[in-house]
C-alpha positions as CSV (number, residue, x, y, z in Angstrom):
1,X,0.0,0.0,0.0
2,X,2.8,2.4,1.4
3,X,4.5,1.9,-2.5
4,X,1.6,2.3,-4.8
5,X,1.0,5.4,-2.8
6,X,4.5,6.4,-3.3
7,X,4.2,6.2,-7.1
8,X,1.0,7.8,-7.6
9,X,1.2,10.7,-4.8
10,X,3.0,14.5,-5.7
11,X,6.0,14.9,-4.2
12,X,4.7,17.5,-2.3
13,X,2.4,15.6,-1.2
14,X,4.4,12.8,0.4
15,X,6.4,15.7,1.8
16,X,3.6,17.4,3.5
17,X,2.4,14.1,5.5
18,X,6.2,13.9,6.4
19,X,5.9,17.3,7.7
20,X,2.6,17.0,9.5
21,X,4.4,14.3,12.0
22,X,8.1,16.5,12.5
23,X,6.8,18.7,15.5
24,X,3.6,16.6,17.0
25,X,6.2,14.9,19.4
26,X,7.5,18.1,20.0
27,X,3.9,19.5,20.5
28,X,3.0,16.5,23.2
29,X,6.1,17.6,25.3
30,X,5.0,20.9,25.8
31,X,1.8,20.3,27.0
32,X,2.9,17.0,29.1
33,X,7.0,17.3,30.1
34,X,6.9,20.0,32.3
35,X,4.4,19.0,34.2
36,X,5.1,15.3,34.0
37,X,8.4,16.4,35.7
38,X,6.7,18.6,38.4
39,X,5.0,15.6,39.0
40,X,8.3,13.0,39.5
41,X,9.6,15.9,41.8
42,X,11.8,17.8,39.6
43,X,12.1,21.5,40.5
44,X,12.4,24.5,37.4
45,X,15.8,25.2,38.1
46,X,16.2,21.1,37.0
47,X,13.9,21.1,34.7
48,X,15.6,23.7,32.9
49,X,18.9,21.6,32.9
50,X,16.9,18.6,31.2
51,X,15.2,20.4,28.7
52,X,19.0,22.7,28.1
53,X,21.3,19.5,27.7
54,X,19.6,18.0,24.2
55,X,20.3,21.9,23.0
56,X,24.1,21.4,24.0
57,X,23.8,17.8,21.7
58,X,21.9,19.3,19.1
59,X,24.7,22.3,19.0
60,X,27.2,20.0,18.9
61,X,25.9,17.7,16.2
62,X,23.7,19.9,13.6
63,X,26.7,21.0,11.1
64,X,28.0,17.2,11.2
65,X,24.9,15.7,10.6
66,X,23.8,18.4,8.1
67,X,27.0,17.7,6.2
68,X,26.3,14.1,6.1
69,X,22.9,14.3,4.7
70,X,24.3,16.5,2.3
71,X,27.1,14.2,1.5
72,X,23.9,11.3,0.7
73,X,22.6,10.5,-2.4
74,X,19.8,12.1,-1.5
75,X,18.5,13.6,2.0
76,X,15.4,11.0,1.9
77,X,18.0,8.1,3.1
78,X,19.1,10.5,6.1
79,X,15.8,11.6,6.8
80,X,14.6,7.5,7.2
81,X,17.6,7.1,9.8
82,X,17.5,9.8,11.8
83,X,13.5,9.3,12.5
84,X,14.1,5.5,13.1
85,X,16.8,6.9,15.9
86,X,14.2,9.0,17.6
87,X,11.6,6.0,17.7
88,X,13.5,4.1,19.7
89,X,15.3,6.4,21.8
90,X,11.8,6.9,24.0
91,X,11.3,3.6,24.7
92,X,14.0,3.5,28.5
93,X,11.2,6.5,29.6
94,X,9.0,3.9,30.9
95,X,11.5,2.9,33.2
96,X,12.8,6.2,34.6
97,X,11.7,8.2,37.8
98,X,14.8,10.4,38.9
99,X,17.0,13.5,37.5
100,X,19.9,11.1,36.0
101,X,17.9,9.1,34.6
102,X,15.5,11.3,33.1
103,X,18.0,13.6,32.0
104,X,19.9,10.8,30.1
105,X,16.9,9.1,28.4
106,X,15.4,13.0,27.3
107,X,18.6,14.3,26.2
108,X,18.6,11.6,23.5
109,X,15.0,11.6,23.1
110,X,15.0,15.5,22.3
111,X,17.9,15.6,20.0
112,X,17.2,12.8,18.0
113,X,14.1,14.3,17.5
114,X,15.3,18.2,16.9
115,X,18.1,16.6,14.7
116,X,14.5,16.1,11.7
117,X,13.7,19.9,11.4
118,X,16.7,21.1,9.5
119,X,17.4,18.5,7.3
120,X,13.4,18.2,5.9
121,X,13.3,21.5,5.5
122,X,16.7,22.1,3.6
123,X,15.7,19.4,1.4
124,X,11.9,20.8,0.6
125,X,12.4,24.5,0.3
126,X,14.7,23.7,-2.5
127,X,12.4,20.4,-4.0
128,X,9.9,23.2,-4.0
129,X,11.9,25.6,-5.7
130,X,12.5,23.6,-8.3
131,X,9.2,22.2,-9.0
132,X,7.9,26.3,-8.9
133,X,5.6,25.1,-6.0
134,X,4.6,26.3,-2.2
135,X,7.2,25.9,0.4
136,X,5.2,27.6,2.3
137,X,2.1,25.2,2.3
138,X,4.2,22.3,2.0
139,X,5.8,23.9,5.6
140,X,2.3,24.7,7.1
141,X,1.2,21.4,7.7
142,X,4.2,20.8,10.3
143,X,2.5,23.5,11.9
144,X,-0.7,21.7,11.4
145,X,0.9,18.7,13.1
146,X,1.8,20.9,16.2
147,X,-1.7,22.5,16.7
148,X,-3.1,18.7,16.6
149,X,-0.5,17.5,19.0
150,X,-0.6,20.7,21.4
151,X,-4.7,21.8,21.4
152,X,-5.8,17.9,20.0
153,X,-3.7,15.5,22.2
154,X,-3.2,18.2,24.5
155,X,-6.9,17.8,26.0
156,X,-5.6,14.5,27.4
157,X,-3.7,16.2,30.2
158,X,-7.1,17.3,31.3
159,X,-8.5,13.7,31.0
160,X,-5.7,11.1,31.4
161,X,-3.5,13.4,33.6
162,X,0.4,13.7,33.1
163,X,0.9,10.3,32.6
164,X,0.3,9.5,29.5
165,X,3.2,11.5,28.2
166,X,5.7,8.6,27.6
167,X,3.2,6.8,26.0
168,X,1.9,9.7,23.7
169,X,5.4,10.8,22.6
170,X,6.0,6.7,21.8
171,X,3.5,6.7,19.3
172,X,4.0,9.9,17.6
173,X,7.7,9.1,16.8
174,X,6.8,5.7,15.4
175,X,4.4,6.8,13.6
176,X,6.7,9.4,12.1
177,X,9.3,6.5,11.2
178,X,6.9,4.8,9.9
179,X,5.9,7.9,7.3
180,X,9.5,8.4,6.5
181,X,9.6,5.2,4.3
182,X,7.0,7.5,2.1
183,X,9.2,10.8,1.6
184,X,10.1,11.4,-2.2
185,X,13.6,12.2,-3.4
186,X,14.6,16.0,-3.1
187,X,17.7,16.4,-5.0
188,X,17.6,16.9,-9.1
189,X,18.9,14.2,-10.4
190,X,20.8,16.8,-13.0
191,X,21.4,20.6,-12.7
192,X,17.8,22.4,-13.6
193,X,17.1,25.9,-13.7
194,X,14.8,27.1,-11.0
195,X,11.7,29.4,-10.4
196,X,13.4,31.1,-7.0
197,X,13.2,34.8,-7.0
198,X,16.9,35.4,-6.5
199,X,19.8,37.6,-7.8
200,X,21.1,35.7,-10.6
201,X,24.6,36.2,-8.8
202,X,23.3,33.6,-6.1
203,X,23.8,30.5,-8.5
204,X,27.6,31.2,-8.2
205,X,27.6,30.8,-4.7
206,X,30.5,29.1,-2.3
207,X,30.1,25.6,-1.9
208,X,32.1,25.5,1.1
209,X,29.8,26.7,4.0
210,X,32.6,28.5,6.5
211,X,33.3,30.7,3.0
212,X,29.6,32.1,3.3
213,X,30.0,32.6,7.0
214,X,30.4,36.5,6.9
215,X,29.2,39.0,9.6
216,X,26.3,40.3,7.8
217,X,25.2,36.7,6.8
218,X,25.5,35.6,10.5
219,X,23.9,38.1,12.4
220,X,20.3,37.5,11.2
221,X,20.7,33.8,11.7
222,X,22.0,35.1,15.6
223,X,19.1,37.4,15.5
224,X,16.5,34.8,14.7
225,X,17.9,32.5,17.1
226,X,17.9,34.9,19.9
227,X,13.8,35.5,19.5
228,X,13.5,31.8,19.2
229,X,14.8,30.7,22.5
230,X,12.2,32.3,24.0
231,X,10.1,30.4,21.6
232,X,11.9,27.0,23.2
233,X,10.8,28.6,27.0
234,X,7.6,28.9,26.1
235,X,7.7,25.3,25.3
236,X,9.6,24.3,28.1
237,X,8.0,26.6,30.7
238,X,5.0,28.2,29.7
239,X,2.3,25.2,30.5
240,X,3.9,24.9,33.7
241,X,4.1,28.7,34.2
242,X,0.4,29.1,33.5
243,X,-1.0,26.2,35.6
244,X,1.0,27.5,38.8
245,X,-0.6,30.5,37.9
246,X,-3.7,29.4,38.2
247,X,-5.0,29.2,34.2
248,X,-7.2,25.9,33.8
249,X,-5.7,23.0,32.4
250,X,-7.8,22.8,29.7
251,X,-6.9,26.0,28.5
252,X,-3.3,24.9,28.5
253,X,-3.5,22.9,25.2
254,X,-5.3,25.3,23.4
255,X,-3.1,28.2,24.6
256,X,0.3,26.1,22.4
257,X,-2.0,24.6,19.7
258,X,-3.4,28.7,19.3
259,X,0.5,29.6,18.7
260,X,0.6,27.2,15.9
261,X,-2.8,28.0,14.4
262,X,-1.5,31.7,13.5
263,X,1.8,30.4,12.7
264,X,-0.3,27.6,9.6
265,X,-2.7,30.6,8.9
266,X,0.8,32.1,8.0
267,X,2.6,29.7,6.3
268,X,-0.5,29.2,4.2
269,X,-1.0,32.8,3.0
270,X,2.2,33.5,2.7
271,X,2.5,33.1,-1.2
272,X,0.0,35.7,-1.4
273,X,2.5,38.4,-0.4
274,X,5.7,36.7,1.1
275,X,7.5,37.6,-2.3
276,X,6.9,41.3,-1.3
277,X,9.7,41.0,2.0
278,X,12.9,40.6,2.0
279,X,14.2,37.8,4.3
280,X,16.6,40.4,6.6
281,X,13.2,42.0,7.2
282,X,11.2,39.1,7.7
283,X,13.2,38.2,11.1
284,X,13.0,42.3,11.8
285,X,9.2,42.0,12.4
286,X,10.1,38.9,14.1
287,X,12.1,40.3,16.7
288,X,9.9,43.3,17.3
289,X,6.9,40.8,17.3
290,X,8.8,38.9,19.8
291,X,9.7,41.9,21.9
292,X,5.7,42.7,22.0
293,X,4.9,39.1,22.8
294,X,7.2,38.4,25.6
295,X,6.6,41.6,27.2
296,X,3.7,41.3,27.8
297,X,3.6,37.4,29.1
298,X,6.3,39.1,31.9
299,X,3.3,40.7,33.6
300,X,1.3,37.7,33.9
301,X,-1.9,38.7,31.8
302,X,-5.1,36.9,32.5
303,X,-5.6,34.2,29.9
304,X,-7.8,36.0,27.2
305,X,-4.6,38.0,27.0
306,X,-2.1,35.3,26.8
307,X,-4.3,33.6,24.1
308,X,-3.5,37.4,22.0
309,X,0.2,37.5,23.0
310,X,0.4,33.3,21.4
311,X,-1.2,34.5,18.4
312,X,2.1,36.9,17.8
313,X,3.4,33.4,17.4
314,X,3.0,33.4,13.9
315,X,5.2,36.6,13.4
316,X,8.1,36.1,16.1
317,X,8.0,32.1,15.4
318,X,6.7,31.7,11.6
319,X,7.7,34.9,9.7
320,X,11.2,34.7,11.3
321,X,11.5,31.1,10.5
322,X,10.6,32.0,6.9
323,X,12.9,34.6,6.6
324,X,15.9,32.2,7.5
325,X,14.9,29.4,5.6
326,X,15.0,31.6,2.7
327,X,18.0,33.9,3.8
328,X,20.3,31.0,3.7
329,X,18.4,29.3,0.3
330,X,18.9,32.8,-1.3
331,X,22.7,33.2,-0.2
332,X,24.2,29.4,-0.4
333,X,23.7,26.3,-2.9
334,X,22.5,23.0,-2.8
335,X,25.8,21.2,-2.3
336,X,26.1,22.8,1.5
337,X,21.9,23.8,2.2
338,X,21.0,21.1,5.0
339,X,24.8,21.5,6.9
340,X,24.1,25.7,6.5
341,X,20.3,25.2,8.1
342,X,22.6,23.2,10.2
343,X,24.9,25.8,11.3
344,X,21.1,28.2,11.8
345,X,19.4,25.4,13.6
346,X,23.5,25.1,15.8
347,X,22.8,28.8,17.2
348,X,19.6,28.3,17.8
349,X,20.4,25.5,20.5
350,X,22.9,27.7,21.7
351,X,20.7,30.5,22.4
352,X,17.9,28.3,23.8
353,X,20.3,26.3,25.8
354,X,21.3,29.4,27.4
355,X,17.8,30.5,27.5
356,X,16.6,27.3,29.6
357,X,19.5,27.4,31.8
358,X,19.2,30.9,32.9
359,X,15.2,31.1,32.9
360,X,14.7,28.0,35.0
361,X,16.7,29.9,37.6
362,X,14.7,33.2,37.1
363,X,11.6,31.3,37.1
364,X,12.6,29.8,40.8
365,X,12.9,33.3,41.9
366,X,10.7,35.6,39.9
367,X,7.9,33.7,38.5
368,X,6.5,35.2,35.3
369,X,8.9,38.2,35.5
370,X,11.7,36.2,34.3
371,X,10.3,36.8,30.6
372,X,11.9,40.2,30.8
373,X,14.5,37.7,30.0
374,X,12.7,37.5,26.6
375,X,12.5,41.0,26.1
376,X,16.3,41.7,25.9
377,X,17.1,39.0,23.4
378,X,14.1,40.4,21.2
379,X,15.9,44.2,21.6
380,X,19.7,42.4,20.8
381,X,18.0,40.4,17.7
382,X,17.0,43.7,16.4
383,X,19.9,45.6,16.8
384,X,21.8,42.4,14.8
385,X,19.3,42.6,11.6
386,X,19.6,46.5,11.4
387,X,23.5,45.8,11.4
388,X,23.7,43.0,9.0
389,X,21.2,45.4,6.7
390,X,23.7,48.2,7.5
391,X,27.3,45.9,6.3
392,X,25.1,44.4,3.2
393,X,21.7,46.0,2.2
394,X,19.8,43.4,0.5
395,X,19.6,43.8,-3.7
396,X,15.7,43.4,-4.7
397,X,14.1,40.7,-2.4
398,X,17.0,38.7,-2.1
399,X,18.2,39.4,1.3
C-alpha cells in the first residue's frame, strides 16, 4: 500500500504528510514534560537543565549531521535514519523516575528528534523551488501537526493526567518512522534551472559553508535565534508557568495549539505576499513581534490575554523562520543547504540552551517576570538585523 501510494502521490504531497508528524512529538512535550516532571519531583531550576542539555547535543551535532545528509545521495536516506533513531530512543522512559535518569533518556529523546527539522526543510524548500511550487504550504502542515499534537492530544492532560506523556510521545515518533519510508527524493537528479526569486549572482555561490559565514550573513541567523529561545521557553516553561498561575488545564493545550494555528494561517497565506519582503526583514518583524509578545507574558496577563500574545506566534515564530529558511536558500547552494540550516538550527540551540538554563533559575525566583529575559534577546536580535542590513543592504528581495 505504502509503495503504490508512493508512485502515484506529488512529491509534495508525500512531503507534507512527512511534515505533519516533524513537531507533533514536540507539540505532546510541551503540554505533558513540564508537568510530567513537576509531578516525578523535579524542580524549574532542574527542569531547565533537562530540557538545556539535548540543546548542548543538538549544537554540537547539527553542522555534522547536516554535512552528512548533504554528503547522501539524496536527503530522503538520512531523513529514514534519523526518525528510526528517535523512535526508539523513548522507549528506556517507561523505566525512569529520577534526574539522572531522566536527563539521560530525554537528552537523547529530544535531539534525536530536533536533529529532523533542519534536514526536511533544507531538502523541501529547494524540491519546492524547483518544481515552482509552495514551500510555504508544504511547511504549514508541520504546523498543522503541532496544533493537533498541542490543542488535540493536549486535552488528554485534562483527561488522562500527566501520565500518558511517555506513552503519547511513543507513538508519535513511530508513527513518524513509519511515514519516513514515504518521503520522495529531493535532489535533481541533473542541474535544472529554477523558479526562485533570486539575484542571478546567487547560482555562483561558495560551496564550502565556512566561505559564506560573513558578519552580515551571520547576524540575522544570531538574531532569529535569539527571538527563538524564547520560543523554546515557552515550550519548556509556559504550560507549567500558567497552571501554577492558576490558568485551567484545559486552556493549556489550546493556549500552544493557538501559537501554531496563527503560525499555519501564515505559512498558508504567505505566497499571497511573502515575495513582497525581504528575508533580513522578515526576522525584523520577528524580533519586534517577539519583543511585544514576551513583554507582555512578563506581567502575567489573564488568559484571554495570553491567548492574543500566542497568536504573535506566527510573526516572532513563523515569519522569522521564513525569513531564514530563505536567507540561507537565497545566499548558499545546494551542495552545502541542510549542513548551512545546520549551522542556523546550531545557534539556535545555543541560544535556547542558554535560554533554559538561565530562565529556570529566574523562574525559581521571579515567577513570570523572568520573561523580561525574553524582552532583551528580542531588543539584541533587532539591533543584529539593522547591522547586517547596515554591512550588506539586501539587492531586490533577495536578502
Amino acid at each position: 500500500m505504502f509503495s503504490a501510494f508512493s508512485r502515484s502521490a506529488s512529491p509534495e504531497l508525500r512531503a507534507s504528510l512527512y511534515q505533519f508528524t516533524v513537531y507533533i512529538p514536540g507539540g505532546v512535550a510541551s503540554v505533558f514534560l513540564g508537568i510530567w516532571l513537576s509531578e516525578h519531583g523535579i524542580p524549574a531550576d532542574q527542569i531547565g537543565v533537562i530540557n538545556a542539555l539535548p540543546t548542548l547535543c543538538l549544537l554540537l551535532l547539527n553542522i555534522i549531521v547536516g554535512r552528512v545528509a548533504d554528503k547522501a545521495d539524496d536527503w530522503r536516506t538520512a531523513l529514514i535514519v534519523i526518525s528510526l533513531g528517535s523512535a526508539l530512543a523513548p522507549v528506556p522512559l517507561f523505566f525512569v523516575s529520577e534526574f539522572w535518569g531522566i536527563l539521560s533518556v530525554w537528552a537523547l529523546c529530544a535531539t534525536s528528534n530536533g536533529l529532523v527539522a533542519p534536514v526536511i526543510d533544507a531538502a523541501t524548500v529547494r524540491m519546492t523551488r524547483r518544481n515552482g511550487t509552495d514551500f510555504g504550504v508544504v511547511r504549514a502542515w508541520a504546523t498543522v501537526g503541532y496544533v493537533f499534537a498541542a490543542g488535540g492530544l493536549g486535552l488528554f492532560l485534562n483527561v488522562l493526567g500527566s501520565g500518558a506523556f511517555v506513552g503519547l510521545y511513543v507513538i508519535t515518533v513511530v508513527a513518524r518512522a513509519a511515514l519516513a519510508f514515504l518521503l520522495p527524493r529531493f535532489r535533481a537528479p541533473a542541474p535544472k534551472p529554477t523558479l526562485a526569486n533570486t539575484d542571478p549572482a546567487i547560482a555562483a555561490q561558495p560551496s564550502r559553508l565556512r566561505d559564506s559565514l560573513k558578519p552580515w550573513f551571520v547576524l540575522p541567523l544570531l538574531a532569529f535565534a535569539l527571538v527563538n529561545s524564547s520560543n523554546s521557553v515557552i515550550g519548556s516553561f509556559g504550560a507549567l508557568l500558567w497552571h501554577e498561575n492558576g490558568i485551567p488545564s484545559y486552556f493549556l493545550g489550546p493556549l500552544l495549539g493557538i501559537a501554531a494555528v496563527g503560525e499555519a494561517i501564515l505559512m498558508f497565506a504567505w505566497r499571497r505576499f511573502g515575495g513582497r519582503v525581504t528575508a533580513r526583514n522578515m526576522i525584523l518583524v520577528a524580533a519586534l513581534a517577539g519583543l511585544v509578545r514576551f513583554t507582555i507574558m512578563a506581567f502575567n496577563p489573564p488568559v484571554e490575554v495570553l491567548f492574543f500574545t500566542q497568536l504573535l506566534h506566527a510573526f516572532s515564530f513563523g515569519m522569522g523562520y521564513f525569513g531564514v529558511v530563505h536567507f540561507i536558500a537565497n545566499w548558499t547552494n545546494e551542495a552545502n543547504a541542510a549542513e548551512a540550516q545546520g549551522f542556523a538550527n546550531m545557534l539556535n540551540m545555543a541560544m535556547a540552551m542558554l535560554a533554559l538554563v538561565i530562565f529556570g533559575v529566574l523562574v525559581e525566583h521571579f515567577a513570570a517576570y523572568a520573561f523580561f529575559y525574553s524582552t532583551v534577546t528580542s531588543l539584541l536580535a533587532v539591533g543584529c538585523v539593522l547591522l547586517s542590513l547596515r554591512l550588506r543592504p539586501p539587492k531586490s528581495l533577495v536578502g
